[in-house]
C-alpha positions in Angstrom: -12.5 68.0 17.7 -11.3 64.6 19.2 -12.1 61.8 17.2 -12.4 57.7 18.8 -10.0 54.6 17.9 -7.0 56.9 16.8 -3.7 55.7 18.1 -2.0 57.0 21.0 1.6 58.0 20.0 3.3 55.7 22.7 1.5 52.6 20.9 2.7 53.1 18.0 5.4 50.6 16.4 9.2 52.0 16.7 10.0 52.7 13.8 13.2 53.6 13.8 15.4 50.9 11.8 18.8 50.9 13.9 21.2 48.7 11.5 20.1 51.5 8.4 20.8 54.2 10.9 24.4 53.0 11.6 24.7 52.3 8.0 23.7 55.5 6.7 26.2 57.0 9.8 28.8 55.2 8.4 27.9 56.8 4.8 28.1 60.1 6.4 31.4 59.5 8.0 33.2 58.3 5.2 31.5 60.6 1.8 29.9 63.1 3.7 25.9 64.8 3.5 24.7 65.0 -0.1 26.3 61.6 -0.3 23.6 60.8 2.8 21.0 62.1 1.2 21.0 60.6 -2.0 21.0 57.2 0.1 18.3 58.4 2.7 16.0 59.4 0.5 14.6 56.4 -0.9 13.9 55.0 2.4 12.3 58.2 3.7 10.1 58.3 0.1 9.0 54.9 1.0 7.8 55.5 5.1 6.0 58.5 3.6 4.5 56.1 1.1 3.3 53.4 3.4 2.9 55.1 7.1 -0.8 56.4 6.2 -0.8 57.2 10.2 2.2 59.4 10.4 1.6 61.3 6.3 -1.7 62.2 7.3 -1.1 63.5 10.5 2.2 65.5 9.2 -0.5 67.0 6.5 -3.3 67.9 9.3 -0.2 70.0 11.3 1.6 71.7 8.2 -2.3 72.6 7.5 -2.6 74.0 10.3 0.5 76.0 10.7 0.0 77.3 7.0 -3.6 78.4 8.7 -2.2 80.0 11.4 1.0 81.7 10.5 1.8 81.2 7.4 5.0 79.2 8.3 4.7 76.4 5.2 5.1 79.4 2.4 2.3 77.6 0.5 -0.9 75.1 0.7 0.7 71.8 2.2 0.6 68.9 -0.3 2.9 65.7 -1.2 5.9 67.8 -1.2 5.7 69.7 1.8 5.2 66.3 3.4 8.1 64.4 2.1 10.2 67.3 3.4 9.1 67.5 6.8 9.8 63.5 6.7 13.0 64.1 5.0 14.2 67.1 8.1 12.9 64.3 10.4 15.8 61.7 8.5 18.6 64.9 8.8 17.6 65.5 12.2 18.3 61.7 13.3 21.9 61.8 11.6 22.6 65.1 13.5 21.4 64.0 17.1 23.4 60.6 16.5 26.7 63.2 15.0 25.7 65.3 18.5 26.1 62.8 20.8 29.2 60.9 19.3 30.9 64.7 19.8 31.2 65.3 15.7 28.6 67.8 15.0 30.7 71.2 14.7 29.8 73.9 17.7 30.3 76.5 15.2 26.9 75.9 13.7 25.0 76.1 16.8 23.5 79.7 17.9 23.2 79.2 21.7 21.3 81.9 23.5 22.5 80.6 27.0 22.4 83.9 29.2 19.1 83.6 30.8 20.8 79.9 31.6 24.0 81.5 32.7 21.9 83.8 35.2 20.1 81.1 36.8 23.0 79.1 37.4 24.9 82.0 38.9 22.2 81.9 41.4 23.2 78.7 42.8 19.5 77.0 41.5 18.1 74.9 38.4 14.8 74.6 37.2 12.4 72.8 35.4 13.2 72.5 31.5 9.9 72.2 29.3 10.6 71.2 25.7 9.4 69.8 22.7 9.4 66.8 19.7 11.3 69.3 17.9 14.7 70.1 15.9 17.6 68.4 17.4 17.8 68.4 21.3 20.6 66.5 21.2 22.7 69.3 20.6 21.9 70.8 23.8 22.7 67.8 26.0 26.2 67.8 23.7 27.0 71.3 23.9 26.3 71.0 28.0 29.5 71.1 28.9 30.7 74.3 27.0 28.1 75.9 29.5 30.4 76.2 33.0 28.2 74.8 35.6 25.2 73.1 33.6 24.3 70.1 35.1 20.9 68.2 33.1 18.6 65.0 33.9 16.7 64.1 31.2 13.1 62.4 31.9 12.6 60.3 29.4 9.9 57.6 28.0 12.9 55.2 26.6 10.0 52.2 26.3 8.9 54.1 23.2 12.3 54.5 21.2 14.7 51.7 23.3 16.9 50.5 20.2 17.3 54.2 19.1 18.4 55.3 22.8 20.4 52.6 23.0 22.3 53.5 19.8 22.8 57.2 21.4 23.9 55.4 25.2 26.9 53.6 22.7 27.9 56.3 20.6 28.3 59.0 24.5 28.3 56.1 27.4 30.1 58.7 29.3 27.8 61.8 28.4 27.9 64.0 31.4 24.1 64.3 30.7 21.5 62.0 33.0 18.9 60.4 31.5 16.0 58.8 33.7 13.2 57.1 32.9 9.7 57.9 34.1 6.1 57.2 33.4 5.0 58.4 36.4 6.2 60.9 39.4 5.7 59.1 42.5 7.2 60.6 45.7 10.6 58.9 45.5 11.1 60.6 42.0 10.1 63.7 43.4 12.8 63.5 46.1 15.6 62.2 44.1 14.6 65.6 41.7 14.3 68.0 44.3 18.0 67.3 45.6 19.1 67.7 41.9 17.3 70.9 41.5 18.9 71.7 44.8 22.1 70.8 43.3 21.8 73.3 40.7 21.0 70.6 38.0 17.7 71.4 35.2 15.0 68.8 34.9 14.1 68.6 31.1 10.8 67.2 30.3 8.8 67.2 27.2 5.5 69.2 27.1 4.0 68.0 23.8 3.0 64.5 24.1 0.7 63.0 26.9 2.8 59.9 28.1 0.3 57.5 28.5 -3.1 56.9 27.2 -5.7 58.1 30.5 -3.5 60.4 31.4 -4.3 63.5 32.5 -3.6 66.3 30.9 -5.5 69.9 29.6 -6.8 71.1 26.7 -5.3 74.4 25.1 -5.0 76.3 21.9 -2.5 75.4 20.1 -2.6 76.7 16.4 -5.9 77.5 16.4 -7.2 73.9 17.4 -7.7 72.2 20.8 -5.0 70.1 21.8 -4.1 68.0 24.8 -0.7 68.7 26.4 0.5 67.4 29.9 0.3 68.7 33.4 3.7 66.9 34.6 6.2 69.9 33.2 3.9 72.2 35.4 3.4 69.8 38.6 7.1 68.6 38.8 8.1 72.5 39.1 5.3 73.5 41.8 6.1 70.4 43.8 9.6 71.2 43.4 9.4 75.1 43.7 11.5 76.5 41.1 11.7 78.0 37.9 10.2 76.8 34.7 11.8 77.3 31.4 11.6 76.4 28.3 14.2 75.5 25.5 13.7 74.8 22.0 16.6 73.2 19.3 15.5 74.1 15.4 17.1 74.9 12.2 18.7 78.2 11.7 20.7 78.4 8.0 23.0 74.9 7.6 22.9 74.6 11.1 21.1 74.7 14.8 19.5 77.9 17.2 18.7 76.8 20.6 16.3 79.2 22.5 15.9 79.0 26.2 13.6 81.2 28.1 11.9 81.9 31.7 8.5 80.8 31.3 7.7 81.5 35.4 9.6 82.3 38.1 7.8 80.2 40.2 4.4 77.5 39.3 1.8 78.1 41.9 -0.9 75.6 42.3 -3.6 76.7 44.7 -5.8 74.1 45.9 -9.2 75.6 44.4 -7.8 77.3 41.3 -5.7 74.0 40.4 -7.0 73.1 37.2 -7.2 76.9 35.8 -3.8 77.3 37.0 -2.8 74.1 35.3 -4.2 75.0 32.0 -2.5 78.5 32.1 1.1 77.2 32.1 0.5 74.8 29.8 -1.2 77.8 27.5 1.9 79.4 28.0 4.1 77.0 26.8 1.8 76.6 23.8 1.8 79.7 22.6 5.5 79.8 22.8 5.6 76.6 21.1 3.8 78.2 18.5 7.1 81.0 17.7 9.3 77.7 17.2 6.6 76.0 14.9 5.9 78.9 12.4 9.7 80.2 12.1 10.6 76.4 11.7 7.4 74.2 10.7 9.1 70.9 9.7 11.4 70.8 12.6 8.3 69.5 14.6 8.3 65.8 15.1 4.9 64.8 15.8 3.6 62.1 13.7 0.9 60.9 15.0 -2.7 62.2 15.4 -1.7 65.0 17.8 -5.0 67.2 18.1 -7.2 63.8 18.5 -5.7 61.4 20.8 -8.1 61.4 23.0 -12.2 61.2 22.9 -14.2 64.1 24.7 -14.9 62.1 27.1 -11.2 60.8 28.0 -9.5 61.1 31.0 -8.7 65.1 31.6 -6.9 66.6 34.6 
């Protein structure tokens, strides 16, 4: 059930306190992780004290993962929420120690041969992915796989001091990162050469970019939930694969997944809309398998299953 005057995620404050991050790098750097932690964890005790928005809406997902799968291990309360906050804090530390090269390879599972497969046939694809884990690591581990080339579509307007902060630690990251709120048809054509190219298009499937977008409604966890049509539009207007690829917490380190979600996204004229909802379903449900084997690497705070009234803008 969606629910009026609940914030969209993009209009929510940035949060993210760039001078403490560098501080808390530097605390890292020079005494290492528990000596991080010990520092972090006051601050993080203290956003899950006075962010009411972003506590109550990590409650209503662990809630609803416990419900569904039983990923939590027990009935969500104060505890389970301070550590999904707290993973949220580690993950930040490890996407800035990914991107300045200093996170160690040898703690990152990659399962890169459906990848490896693709680019051996000469094409890219569409990347769907999530607010999840550490995705960092896959743009830093790029080029350890020969012939991965990746663009990034970003909403930087949302998080511009924190990308900035990752643009100075890799300026020279092989990686592309382009900003879009919207895929008009220069985008499209600048993307299509890429995909052309061989490059992957990475897009995120779990948050709506804009308030009035469209979207579709799907089951996700055993709710209703808008996700976005882009992920499944940008591949049918480009006409390639879609994948999808997911970063979460294996052990003291990092599996990344990455599997064919379609060969090809058809979008026939008069079936549109169910055709739409399908590939987003699809993604959902295998957003699901990331969620309940690793339930506080989703980073989601905000009201996620009620941004939008029933009677906002669908697709």
């Amino acid at each position: 059930m969606s629910v009026q005057g609940v914030p969209h995620w993009a209009a929510l404050r940035e949060s993210t306190w760039v001078l403490g991050i560098r501080i808390l790098l530097g605390v890292h750097a020079l005494l290492g992780r528990w000596p991080f932690r010990l520092c972090v964890f006051p601050v993080v005790f203290f956003h899950w004290l006075v962010n009411g928005t972003a506590r109550r809406a990590s409650r209503q997902y662990l809630e609803r993962v416990q419900a569904h799968c039983g990923g939590v291990g027990a009935v969500p309360g104060w505890r389970q929420g301070l550590r999904h906050f707290f993973n949220f804090a580690e993950t930040l530390l490890d996407k800035l120690l990914a991107m300045a090269g200093r996170y160690p390879a040898s703690k990152v599972t990659l399962q890169r041969q459906t990848m490896l497969d693709q680019i051996g046939s000469g094409g890219g694809g569409v990347i769907v992915t999530a607010h999840m884990g550490c995705l960092e690591l896959c743009r830093a581990l790029a080029p350890h796989v020969p012939g991965l080339r990746l663009v990034a579509l970003v909403h930087t307007a949302h998080a511009e001091q924190f990308n900035q902060l990752l643009q100075r630690l890799a300026p020279d990251h092989p990686v592309e990162l382009v900003q879009v709120t919207e895929l008009d048809p220069g985008t499209a054509i600048r993307l299509a050469e890429r995909v052309a190219q061989g490059a992957f298009i990475a897009i995120a499937g779990d948050r709506v970019p804009l308030r009035g977008a469209r979207h579709v409604d799907v089951d996700f966890l055993g709710h209703r939930a808008p996700l976005p049509i882009g992920p499944y539009v940008l591949a049918a207007t480009l006409g390639c694969p879609l994948f999808a690829m997911g970063c979460t917490r294996r052990g003291d380190g990092y599996g990344i997944d990455f599997v064919r979600l379609a060969q090809r996204v058809e979008l026939p004229r008069r079936q549109r809309e169910a055709a739409l909802a399908a590939h987003a379903a699809g993604f959902a449900r295998w957003l699901e398998t990331q969620v309940c084997a690793a339930p506080f690497d989703w980073f989601n705070f905000f009201p996620f299953w009620d941004q939008f009234s029933d009677d906002a803008s669908r697709s």
